[in-house]
matplotlib code that plots the C-alpha trace (Angstrom):
import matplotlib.pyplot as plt

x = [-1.8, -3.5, -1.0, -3.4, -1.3, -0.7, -3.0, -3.1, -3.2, 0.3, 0.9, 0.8, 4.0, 6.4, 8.8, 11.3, 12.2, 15.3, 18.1, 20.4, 18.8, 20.4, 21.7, 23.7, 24.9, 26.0, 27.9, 29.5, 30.5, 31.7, 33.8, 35.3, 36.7, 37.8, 39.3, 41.4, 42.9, 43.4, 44.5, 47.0, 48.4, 49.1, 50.8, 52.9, 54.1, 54.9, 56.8, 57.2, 58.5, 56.6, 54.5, 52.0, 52.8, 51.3, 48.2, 47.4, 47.5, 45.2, 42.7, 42.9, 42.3, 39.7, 37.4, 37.4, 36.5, 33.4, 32.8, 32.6, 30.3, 28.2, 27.7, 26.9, 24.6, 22.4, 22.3, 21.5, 20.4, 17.1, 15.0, 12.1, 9.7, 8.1, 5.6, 3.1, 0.4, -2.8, -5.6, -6.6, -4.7, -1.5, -0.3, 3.5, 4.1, 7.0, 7.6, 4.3, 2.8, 1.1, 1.8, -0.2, -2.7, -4.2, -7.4, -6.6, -10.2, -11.1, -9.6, -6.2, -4.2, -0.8, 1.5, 5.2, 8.2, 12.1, 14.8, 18.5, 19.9, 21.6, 25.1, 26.2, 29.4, 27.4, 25.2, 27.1, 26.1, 23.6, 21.3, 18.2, 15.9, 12.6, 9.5, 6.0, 3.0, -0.5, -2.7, -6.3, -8.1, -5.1, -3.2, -0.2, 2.3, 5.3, 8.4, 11.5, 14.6, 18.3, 18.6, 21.0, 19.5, 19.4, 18.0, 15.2, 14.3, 13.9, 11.8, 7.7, 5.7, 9.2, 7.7, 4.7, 6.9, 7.4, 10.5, 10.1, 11.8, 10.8, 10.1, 9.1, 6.3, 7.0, 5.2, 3.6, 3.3, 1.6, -2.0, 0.2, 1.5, -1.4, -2.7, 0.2, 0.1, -2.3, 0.0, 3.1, 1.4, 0.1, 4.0, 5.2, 3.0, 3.7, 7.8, 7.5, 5.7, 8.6, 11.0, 9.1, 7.8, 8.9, 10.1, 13.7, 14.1, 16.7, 16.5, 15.7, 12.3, 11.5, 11.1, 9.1, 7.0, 6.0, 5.2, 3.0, 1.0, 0.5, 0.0, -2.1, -4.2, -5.3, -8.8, -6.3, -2.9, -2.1, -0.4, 3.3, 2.8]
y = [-19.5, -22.6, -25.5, -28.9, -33.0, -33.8, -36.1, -39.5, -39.7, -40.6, -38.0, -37.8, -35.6, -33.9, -31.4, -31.7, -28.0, -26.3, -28.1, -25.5, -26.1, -24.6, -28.0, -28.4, -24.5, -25.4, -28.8, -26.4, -24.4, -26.7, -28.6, -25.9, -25.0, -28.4, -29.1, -25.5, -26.5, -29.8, -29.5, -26.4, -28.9, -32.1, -29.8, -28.1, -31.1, -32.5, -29.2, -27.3, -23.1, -23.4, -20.1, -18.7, -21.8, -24.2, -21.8, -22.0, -25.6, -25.2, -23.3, -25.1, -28.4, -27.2, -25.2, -28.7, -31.3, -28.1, -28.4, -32.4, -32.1, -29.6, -32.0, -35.0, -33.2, -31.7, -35.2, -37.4, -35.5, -33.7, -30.8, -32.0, -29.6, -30.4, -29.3, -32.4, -32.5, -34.4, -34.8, -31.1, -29.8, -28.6, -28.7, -27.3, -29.5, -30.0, -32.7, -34.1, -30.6, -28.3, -25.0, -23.8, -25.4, -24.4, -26.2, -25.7, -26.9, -23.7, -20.2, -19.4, -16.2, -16.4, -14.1, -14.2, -11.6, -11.7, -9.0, -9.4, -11.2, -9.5, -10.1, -13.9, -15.6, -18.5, -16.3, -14.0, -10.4, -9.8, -13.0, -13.0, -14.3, -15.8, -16.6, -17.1, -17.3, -19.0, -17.1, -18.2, -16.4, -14.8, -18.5, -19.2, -21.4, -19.5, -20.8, -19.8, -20.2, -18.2, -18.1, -16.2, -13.5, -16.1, -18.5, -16.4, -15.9, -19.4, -19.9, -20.6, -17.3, -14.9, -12.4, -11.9, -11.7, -8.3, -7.1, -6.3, -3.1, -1.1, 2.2, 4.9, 6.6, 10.0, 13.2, 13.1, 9.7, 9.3, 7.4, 4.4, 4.4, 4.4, 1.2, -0.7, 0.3, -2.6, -5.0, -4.0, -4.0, -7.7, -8.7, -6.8, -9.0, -11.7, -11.2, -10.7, -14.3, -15.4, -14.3, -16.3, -19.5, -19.3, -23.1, -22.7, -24.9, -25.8, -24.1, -27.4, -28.5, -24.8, -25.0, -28.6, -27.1, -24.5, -26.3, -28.9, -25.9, -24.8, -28.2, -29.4, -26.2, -24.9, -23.1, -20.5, -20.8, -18.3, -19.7, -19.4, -17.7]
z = [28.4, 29.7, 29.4, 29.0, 28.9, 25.6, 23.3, 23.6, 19.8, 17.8, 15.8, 12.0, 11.6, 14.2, 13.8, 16.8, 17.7, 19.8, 18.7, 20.5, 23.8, 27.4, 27.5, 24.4, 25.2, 28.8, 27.9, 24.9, 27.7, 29.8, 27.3, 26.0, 29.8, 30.7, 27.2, 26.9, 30.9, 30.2, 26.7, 28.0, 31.4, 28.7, 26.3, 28.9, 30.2, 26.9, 25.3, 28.4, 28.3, 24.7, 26.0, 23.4, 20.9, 23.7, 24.5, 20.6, 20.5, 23.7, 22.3, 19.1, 20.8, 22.9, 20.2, 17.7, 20.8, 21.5, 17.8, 17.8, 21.3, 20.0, 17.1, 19.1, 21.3, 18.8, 17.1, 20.2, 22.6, 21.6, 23.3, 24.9, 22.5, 19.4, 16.9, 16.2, 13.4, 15.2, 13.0, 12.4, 15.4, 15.3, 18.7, 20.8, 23.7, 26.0, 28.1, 27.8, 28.3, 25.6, 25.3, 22.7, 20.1, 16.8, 15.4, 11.9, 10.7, 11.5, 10.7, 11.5, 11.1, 9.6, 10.3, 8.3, 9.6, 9.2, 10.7, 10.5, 13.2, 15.9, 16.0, 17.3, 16.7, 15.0, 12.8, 9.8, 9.4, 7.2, 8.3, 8.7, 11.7, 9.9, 11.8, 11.5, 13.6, 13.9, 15.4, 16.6, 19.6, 20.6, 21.2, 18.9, 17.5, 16.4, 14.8, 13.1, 11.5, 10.4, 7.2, 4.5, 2.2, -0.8, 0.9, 2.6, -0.9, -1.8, 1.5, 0.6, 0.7, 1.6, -0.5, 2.0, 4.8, 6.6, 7.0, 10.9, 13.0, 15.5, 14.9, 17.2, 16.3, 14.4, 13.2, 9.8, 9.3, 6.0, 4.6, 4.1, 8.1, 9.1, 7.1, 8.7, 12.0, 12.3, 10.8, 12.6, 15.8, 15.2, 14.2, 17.0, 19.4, 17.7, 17.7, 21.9, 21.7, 20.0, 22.6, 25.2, 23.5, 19.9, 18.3, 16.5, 13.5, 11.4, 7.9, 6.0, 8.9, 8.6, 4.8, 5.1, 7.9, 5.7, 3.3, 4.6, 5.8, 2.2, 0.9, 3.5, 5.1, 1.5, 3.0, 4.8, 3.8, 1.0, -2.2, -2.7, -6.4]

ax = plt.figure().add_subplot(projection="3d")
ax.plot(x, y, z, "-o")
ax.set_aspect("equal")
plt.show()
């Protein structure tokens, strides 16, 4: 993909993206280390020959000051990507730098997916990962969000999103198969472009994003109902 400077132009609407950047993650990391020695020296000092009761307080300490910094972080220190609304372009830039751009005066392809999300201690089991993608001339925008089975179903157009898994490829496959190979194949592209540029959002900017695309991009947005 080409990567152009980003527009001069002030955008009309920006959706910051990545919240949970390597940044946040490594000063999680780190915090959580320096807090659960630090926490574990003080307290042994303090209540010395306490053993497992001082390790608990430790570890106790240490996971609610990662909490609070993991907080902070996410709140003041933002990624440096975004998804901007310029005009009729809808444009992914970082740092200045676009990485993919979508003239939405023209056609665009929308393509909506979910799976369940892999195990993660932050995500509960039976999650869901929910993306979509704008396709034009095989460039894309592709963003996406966790969200819990309820409220996946309150999310705009959920019931045209495919419910995503790969499959190998068996004997006998039927009419049906065959119709969505297509469609897979297109969400299976789309899901590797997710891996290496997709936008995360927070449930809440994924459901506005979507729908300022339905509001706004009637001519090829599909309706909600």
């Amino acid at each position: 993909m080409q990567m152009l400077n980003a527009p001069d132009q002030a955008p009309d609407l920006v959706f910051q993206v990545d919240s949970e950047h390597s940044g946040v993650r490594i000063l999680g990391c780190v915090t959580f280390l320096i807090s659960a020695v630090a926490g574990y020296l003080i307290l042994n000092t303090i209540l010395p020959n306490s053993g497992l009761i001082t390790i608990g307080a430790a570890l106790a300490l240490a996971i609610a000051l990662t909490y609070a910094a993991d907080h902070l972080a996410k709140r003041y220190w933002p990624s440096n990507r975004a998804i901007q609304f310029i005009d009729d372009m809808i444009v992914l830039i970082k740092a200045g730098t676009v990485q993919g751009e979508i003239d939405a005066a023209a056609n665009v392809n929308l393509l909506l997916w979910h799976f369940e999300a892999k195990r993660h201690p932050r995500v509960p089991k039976g999650w869901y990962v929910v993306a979509n993608a704008l396709e034009q001339d095989g460039d894309y925008i592709i963003s996406y969000s966790i969200a819990s089975p309820e409220d996946f179903e309150a999310l705009p157009l959920s019931r045209l999103s495919t419910k995503f898994q790969r499959k190998k490829k068996g004997k006998g496959e039927d009419a049906r198969d065959l119709k969505e190979a297509g469609s897979i194949r297109r969400i299976a592209q789309a899901e590797f472009h997710r891996g290496e540029l997709g936008a995360e959002m927070s449930l809440q900017d994924y459901h506005a994003y979507l729908d300022y695309l339905a509001d706004t991009y009637t001519t090829w947005m599909p309706k909600d109902k």
